[in-house]
C-alpha positions as CSV (number, residue, x, y, z in Angstrom):
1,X,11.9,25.5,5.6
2,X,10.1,22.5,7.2
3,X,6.6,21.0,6.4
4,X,4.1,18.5,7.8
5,X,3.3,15.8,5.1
6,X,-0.4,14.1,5.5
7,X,-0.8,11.1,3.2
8,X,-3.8,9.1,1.8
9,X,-2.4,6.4,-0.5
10,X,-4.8,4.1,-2.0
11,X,-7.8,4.6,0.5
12,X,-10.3,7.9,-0.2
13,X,-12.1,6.0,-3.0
14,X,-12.9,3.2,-0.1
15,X,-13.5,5.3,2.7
16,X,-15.6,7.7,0.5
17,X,-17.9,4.6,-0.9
18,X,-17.9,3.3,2.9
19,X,-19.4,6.6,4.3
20,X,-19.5,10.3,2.1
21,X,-20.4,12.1,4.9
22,X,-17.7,11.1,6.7
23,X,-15.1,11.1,4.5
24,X,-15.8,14.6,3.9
25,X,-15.9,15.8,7.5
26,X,-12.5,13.7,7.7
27,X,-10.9,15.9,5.0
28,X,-12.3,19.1,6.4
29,X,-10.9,18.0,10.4
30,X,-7.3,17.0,8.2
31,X,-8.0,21.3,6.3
32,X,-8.9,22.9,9.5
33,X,-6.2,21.4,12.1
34,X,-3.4,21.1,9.1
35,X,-0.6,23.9,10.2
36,X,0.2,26.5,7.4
37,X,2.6,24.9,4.9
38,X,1.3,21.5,5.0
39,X,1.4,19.1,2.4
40,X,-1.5,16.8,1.2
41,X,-0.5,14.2,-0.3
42,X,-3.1,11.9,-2.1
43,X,-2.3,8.8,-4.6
44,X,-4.9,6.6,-5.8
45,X,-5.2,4.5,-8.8
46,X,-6.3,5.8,-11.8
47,X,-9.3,4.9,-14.1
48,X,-12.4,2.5,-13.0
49,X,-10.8,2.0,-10.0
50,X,-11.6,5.3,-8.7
51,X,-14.8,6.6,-10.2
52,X,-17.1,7.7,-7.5
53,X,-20.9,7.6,-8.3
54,X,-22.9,11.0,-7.2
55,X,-27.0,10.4,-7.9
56,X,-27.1,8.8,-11.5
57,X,-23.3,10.7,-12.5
58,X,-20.0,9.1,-12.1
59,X,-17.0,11.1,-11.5
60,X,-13.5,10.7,-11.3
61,X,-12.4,10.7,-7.6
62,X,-9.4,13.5,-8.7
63,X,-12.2,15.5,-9.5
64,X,-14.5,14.8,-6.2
65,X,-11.1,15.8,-4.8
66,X,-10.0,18.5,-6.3
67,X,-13.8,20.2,-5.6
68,X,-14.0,19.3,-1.9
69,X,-10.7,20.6,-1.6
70,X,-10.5,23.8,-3.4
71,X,-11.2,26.2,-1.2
72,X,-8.7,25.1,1.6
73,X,-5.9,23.8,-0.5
74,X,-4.1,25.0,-3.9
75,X,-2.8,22.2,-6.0
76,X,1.0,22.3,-6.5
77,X,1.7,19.0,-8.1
78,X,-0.5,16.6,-10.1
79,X,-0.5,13.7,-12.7
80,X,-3.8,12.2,-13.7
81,X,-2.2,9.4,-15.5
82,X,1.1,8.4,-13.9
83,X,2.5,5.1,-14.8
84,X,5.0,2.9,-12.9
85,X,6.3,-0.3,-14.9
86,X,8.2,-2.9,-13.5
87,X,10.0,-4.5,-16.5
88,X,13.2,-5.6,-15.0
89,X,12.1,-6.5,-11.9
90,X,12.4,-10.3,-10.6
91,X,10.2,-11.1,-7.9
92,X,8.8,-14.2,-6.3
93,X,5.1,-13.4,-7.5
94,X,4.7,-11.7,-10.4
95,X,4.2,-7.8,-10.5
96,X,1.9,-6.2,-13.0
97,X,2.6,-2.5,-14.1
98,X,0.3,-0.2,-12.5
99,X,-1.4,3.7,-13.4
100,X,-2.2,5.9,-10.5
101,X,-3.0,9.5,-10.1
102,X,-1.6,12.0,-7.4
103,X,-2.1,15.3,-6.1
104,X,0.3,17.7,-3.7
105,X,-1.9,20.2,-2.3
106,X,-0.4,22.7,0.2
């Protein structure tokens, strides 16, 4: 079995704040033109980082994702709260650990 892999890493929160409207035609092009058994792959970080401001409400953007999604993708992986630490590693600037959410759709 083969798939098609489409990836947004570390950019929907931006490109949502720099235009909704937009952003949200984007992902419906990406769910109308994506061939059957395509994966979506979306990783942004987690927390603050990523909260998304509707009216006066802020929401998580997994959330915002999740909804605009739903009804053209199913969720087949996810973490909300997925850590990667980086104690051993030696590095000519220093690295921080980092927290990030993902989602698979298909």
């Amino acid at each position: 079995e083969s798939a098609d892999v489409i990836s947004l890493l570390f950019t929907s929160a931006e490109l949502y704040k720099a235009d909704k409207q937009k952003f949200i035609r984007m992902l419906s092009v990406i769910s109308a033109h994506a061939r059957r058994g395509t994966r979506l792959f979306l990783v942004e970080p987690a927390g603050s980082y990523s909260n998304i401001t509707v009216g006066t409400k802020t929401f998580s953007l997994q959330i915002l994702l999740d909804h605009i999604l739903r009804d053209s993708w199913e969720t087949i992986y996810e973490d909300d709260s997925h850590w990667v630490r980086l104690p051993h590693l030696r590095y000519n600037l220093p690295l921080e650990d980092s927290r990030h959410f993902y989602r698979v759709y298909i």
